[in-house]
The first five atom37 places (N, CA, C, CB, O) and aatype in JSON, in Angstrom:
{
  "aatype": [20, 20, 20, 20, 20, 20, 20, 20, 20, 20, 20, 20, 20, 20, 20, 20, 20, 20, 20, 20, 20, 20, 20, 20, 20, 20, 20, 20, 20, 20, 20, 20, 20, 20, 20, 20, 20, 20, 20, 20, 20, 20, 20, 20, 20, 20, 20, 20, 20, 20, 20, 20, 20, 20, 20, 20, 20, 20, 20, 20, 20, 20, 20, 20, 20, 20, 20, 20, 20, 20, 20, 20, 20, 20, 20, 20, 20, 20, 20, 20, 20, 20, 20, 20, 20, 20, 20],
  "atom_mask": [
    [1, 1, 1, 1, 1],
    [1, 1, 1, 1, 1],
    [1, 1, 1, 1, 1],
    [1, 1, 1, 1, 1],
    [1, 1, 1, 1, 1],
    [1, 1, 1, 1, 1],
    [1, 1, 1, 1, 1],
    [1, 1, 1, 1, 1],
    [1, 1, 1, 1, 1],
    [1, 1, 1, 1, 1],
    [1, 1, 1, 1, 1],
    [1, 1, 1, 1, 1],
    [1, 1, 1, 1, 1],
    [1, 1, 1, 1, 1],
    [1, 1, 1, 1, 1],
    [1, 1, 1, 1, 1],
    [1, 1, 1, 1, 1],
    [1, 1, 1, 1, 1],
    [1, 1, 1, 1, 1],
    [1, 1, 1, 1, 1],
    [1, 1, 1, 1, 1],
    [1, 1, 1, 1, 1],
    [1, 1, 1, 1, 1],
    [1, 1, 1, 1, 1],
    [1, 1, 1, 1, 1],
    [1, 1, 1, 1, 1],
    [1, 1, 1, 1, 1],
    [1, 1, 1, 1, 1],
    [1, 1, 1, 1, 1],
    [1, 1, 1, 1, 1],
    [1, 1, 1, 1, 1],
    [1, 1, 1, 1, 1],
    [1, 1, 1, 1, 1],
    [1, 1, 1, 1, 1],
    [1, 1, 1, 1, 1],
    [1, 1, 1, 1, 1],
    [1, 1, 1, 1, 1],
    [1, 1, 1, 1, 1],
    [1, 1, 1, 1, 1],
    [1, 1, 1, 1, 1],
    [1, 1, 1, 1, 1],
    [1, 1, 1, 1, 1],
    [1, 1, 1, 1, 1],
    [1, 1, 1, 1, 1],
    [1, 1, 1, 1, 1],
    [1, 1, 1, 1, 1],
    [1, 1, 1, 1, 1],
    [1, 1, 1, 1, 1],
    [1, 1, 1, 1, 1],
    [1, 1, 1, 1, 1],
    [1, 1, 1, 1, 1],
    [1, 1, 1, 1, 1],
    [1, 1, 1, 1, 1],
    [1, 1, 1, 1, 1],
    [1, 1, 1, 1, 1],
    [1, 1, 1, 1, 1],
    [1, 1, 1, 1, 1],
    [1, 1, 1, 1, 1],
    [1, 1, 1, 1, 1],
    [1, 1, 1, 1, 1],
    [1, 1, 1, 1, 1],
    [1, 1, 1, 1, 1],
    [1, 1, 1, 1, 1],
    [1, 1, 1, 1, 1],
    [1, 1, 1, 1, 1],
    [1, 1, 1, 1, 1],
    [1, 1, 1, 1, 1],
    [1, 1, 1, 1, 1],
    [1, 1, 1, 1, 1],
    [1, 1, 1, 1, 1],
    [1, 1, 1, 1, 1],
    [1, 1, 1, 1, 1],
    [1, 1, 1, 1, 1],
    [1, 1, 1, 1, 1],
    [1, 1, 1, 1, 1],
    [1, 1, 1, 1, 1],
    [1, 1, 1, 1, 1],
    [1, 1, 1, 1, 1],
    [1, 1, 1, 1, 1],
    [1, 1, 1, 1, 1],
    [1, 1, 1, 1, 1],
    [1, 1, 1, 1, 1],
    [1, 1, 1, 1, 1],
    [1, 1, 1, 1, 1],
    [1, 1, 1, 1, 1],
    [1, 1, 1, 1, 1],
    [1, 1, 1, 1, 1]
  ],
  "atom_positions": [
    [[116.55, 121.73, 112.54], [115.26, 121.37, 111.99], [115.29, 119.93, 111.49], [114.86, 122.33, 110.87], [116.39, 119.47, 111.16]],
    [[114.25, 119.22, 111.4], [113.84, 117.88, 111.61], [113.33, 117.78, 109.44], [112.19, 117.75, 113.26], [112.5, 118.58, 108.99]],
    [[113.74, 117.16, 108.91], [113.65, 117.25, 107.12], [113.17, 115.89, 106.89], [115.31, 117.56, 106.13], [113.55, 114.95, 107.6]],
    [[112.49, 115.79, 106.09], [112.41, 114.18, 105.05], [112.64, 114.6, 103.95], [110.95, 113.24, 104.86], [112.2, 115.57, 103.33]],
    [[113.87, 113.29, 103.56], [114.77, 113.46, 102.69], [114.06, 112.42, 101.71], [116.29, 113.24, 103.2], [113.29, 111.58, 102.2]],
    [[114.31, 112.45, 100.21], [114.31, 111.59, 99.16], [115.06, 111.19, 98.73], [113.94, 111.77, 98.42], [115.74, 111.9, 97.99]],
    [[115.42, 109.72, 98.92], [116.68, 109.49, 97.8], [116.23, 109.14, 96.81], [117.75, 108.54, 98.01], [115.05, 108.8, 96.84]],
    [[116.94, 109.07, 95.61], [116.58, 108.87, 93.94], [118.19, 108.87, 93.36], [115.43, 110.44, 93.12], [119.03, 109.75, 93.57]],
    [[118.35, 107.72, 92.63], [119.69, 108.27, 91.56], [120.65, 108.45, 91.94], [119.71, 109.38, 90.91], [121.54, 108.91, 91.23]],
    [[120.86, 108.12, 93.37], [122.29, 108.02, 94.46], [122.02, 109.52, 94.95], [124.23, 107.74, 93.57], [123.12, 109.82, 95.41]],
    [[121.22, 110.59, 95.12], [121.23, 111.29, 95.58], [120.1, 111.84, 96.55], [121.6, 111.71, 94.85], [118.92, 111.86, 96.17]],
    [[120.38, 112.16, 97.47], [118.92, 112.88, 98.57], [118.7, 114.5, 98.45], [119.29, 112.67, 100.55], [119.49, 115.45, 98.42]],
    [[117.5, 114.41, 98.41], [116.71, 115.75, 98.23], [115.76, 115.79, 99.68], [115.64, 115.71, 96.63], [115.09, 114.94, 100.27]],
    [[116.02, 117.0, 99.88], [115.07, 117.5, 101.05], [113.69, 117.8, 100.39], [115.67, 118.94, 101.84], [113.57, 118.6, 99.47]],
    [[112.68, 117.11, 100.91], [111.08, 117.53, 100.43], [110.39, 118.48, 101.47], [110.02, 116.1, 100.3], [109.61, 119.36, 101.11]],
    [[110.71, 118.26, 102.72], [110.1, 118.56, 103.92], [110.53, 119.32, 105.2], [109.82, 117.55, 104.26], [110.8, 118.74, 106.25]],
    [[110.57, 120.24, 105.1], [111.01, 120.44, 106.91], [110.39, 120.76, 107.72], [111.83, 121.25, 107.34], [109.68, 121.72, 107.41]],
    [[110.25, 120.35, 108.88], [109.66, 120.61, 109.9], [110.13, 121.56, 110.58], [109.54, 119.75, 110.51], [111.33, 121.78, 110.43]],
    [[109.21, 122.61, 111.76], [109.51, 123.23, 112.69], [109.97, 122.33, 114.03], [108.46, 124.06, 112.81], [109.78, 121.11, 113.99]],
    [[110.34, 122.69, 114.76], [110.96, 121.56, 116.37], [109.58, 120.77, 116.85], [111.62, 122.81, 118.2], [109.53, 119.56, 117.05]],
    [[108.49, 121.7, 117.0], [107.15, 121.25, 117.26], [106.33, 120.05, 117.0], [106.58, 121.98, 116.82], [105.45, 119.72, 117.8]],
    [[106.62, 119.22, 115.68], [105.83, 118.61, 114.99], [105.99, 117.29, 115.66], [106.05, 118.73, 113.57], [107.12, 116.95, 115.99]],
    [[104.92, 116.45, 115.9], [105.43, 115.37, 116.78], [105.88, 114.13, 115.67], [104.13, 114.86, 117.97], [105.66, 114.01, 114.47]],
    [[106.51, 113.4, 116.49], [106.95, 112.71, 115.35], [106.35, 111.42, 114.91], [108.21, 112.51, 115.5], [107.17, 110.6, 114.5]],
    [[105.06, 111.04, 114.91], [104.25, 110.38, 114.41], [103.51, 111.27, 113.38], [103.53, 109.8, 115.39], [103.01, 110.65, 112.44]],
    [[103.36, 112.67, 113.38], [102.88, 113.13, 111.86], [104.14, 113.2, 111.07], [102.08, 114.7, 111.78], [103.87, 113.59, 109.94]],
    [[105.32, 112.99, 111.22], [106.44, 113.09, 110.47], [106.67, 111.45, 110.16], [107.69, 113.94, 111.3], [107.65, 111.32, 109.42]],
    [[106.27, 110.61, 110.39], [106.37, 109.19, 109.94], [105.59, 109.58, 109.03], [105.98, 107.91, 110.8], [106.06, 109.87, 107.93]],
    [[103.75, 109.71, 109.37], [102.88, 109.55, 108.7], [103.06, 110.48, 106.77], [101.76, 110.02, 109.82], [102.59, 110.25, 105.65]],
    [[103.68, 111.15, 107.17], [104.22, 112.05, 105.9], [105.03, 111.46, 105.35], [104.82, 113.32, 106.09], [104.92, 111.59, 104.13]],
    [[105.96, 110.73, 105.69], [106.98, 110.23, 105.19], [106.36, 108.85, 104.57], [108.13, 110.15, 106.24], [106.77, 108.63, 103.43]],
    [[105.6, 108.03, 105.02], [105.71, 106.81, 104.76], [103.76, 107.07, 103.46], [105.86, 105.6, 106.69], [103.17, 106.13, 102.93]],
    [[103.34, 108.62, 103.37], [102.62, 108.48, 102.4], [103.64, 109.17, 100.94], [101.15, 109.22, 102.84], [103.35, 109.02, 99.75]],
    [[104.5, 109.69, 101.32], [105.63, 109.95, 100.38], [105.74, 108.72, 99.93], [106.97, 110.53, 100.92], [105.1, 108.37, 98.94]],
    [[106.48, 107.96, 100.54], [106.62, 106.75, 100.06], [105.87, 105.82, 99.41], [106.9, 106.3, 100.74], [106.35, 105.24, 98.44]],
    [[104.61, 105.54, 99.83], [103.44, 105.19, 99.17], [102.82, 105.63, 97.71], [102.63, 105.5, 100.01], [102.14, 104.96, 96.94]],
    [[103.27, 106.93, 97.59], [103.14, 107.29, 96.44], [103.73, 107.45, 95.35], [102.87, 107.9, 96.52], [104.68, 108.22, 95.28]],
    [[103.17, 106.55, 93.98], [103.55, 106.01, 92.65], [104.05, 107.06, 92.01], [102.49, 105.38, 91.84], [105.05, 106.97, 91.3]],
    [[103.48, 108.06, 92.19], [103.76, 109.84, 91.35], [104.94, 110.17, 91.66], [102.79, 111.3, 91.87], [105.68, 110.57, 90.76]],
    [[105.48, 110.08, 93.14], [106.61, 110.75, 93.56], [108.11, 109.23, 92.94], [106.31, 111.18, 95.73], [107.96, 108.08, 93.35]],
    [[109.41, 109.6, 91.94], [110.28, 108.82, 91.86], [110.64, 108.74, 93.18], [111.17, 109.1, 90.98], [110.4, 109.75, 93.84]],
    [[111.47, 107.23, 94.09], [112.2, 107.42, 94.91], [112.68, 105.89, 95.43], [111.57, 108.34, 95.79], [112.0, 104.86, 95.35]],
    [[113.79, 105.99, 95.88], [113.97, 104.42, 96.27], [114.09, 104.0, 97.53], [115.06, 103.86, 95.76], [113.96, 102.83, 97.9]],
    [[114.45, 105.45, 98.56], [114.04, 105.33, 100.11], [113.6, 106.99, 100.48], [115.57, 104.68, 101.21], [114.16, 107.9, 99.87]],
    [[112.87, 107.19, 101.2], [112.6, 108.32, 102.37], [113.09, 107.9, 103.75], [110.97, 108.64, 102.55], [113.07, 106.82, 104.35]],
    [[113.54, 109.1, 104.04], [113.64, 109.29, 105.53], [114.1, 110.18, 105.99], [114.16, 108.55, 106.13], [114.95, 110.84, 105.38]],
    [[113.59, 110.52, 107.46], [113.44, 110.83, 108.23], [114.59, 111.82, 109.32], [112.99, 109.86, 108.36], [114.68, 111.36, 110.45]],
    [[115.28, 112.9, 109.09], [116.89, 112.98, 109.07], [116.66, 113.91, 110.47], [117.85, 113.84, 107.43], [115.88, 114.68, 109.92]],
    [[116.71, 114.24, 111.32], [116.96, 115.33, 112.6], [118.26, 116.28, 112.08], [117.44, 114.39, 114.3], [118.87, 116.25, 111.01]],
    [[118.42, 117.03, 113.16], [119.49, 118.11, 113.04], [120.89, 117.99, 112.87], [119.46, 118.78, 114.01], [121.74, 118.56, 112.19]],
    [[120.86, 116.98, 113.81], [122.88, 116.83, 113.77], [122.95, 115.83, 112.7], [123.91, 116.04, 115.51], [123.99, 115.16, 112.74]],
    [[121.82, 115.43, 111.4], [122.03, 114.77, 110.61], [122.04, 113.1, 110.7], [122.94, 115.3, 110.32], [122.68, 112.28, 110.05]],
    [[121.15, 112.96, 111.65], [121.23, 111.68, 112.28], [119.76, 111.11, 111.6], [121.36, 111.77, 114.11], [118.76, 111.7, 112.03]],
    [[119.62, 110.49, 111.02], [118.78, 109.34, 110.51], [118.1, 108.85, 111.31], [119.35, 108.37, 110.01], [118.34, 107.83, 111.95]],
    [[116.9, 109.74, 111.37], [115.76, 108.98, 112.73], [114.71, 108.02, 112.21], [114.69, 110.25, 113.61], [114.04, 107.28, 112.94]],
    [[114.65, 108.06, 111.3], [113.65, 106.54, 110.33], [114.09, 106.9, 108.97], [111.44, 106.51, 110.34], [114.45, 107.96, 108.47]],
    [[113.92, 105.59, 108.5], [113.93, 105.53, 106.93], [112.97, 104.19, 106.58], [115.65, 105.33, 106.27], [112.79, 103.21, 107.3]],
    [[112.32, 104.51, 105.02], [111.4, 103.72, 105.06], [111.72, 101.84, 104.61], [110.44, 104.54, 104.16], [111.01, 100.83, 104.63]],
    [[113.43, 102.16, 104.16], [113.91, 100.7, 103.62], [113.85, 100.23, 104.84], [115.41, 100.46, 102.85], [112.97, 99.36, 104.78]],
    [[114.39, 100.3, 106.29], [114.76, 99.95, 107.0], [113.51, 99.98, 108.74], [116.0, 100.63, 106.7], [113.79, 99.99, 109.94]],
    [[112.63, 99.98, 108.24], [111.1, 100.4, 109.05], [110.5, 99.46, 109.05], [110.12, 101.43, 108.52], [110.35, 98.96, 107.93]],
    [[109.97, 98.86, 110.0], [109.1, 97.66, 109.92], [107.45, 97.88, 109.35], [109.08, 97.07, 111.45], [106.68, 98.61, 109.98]],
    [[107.04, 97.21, 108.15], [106.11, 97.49, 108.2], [105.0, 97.84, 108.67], [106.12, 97.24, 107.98], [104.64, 97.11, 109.6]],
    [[103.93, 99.13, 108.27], [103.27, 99.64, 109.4], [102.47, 98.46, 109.83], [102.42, 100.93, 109.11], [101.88, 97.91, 108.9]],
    [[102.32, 98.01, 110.84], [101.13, 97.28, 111.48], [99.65, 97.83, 111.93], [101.66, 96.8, 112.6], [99.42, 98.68, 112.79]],
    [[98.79, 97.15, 111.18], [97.27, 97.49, 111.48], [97.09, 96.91, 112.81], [96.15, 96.85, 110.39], [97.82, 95.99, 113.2]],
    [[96.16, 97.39, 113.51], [95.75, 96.38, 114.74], [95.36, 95.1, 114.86], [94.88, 96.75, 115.28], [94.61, 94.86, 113.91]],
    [[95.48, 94.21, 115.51], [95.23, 93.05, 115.48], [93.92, 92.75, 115.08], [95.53, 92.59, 116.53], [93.69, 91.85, 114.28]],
    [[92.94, 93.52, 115.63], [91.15, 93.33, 115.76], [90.95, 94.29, 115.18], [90.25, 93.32, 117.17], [90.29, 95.09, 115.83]],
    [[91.38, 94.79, 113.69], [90.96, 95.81, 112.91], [89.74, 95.25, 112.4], [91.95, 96.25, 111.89], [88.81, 95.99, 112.1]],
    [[89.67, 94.03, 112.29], [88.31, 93.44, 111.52], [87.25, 93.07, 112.62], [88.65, 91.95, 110.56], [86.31, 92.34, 112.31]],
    [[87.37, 93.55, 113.83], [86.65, 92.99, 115.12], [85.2, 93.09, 114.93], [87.03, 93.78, 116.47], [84.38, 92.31, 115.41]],
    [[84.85, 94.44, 113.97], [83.6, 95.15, 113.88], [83.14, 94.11, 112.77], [83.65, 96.91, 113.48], [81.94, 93.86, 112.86]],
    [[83.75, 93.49, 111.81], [83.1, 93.16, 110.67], [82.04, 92.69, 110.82], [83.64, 92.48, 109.96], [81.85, 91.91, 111.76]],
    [[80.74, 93.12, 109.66], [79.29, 92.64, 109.79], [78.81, 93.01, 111.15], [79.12, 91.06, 109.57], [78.17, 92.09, 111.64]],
    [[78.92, 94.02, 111.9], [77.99, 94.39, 112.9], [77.14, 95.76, 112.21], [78.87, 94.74, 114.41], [77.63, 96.62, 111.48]],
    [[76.33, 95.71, 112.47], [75.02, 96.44, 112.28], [74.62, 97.34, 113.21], [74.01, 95.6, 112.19], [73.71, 97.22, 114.03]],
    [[75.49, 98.44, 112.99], [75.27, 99.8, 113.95], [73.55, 99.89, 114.1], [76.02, 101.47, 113.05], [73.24, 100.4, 115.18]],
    [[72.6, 99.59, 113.41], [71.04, 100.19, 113.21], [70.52, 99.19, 114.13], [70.22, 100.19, 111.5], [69.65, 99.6, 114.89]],
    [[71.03, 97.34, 114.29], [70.58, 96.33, 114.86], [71.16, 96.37, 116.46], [70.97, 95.12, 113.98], [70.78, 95.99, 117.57]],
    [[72.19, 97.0, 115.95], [72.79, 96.98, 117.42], [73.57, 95.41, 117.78], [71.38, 97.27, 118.6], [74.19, 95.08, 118.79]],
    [[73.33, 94.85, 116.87], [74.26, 93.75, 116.91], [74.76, 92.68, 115.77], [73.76, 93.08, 117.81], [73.91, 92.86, 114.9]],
    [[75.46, 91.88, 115.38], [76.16, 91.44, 114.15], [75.21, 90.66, 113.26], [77.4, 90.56, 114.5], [74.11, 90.17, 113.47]],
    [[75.82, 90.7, 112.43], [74.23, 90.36, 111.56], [73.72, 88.67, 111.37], [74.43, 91.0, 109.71], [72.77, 87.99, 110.96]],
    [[75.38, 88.52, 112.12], [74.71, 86.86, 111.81], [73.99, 86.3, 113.5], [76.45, 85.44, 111.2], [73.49, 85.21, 113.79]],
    [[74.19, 87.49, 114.33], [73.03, 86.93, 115.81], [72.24, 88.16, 115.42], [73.75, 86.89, 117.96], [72.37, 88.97, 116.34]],
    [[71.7, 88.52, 114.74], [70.37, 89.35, 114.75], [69.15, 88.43, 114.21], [70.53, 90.73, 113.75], [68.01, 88.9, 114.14]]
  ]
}
């Protein structure tokens, strides 16, 4: 089984396990809002498979990247049908 681990205090705690099924972009996405969150103590998460092999961790993860043209839409005007500064 596939776990996200917590480290804290020199030690790792299992928070999570997965069944074999779970793909492993909802197992980032879990992991890296673990991480995100102020409530939970911790100084890395990650990501551990079966034979104990370290399949992500969040010290060592490149930050998530937004899309390039996440702002592509800005100021368009779904009602105008087009951006507000050519309407």
């Amino acid at each position: 089984m596939t776990t996200i681990q917590i480290y804290y205090k020199g030690e790792w705690t299992v928070a999570v396990t997965f069944p074999m099924d779970v793909p492993e972009y909802a197992m980032i996405d879990m992991a890296l809002a673990i991480d995100s969150d102020p409530t939970i103590p911790h100084e890395n998460v990650a990501i551990v498979g079966e034979d104990f092999e370290v399949l992500w961790d969040a010290c060592h993860s490149a930050d998530y990247d937004e899309p390039a043209d996440i702002d592509s839409d800005m100021g368009f005007d779904p009602y105008m049908g087009c951006f507000s500064d050519d309407c």
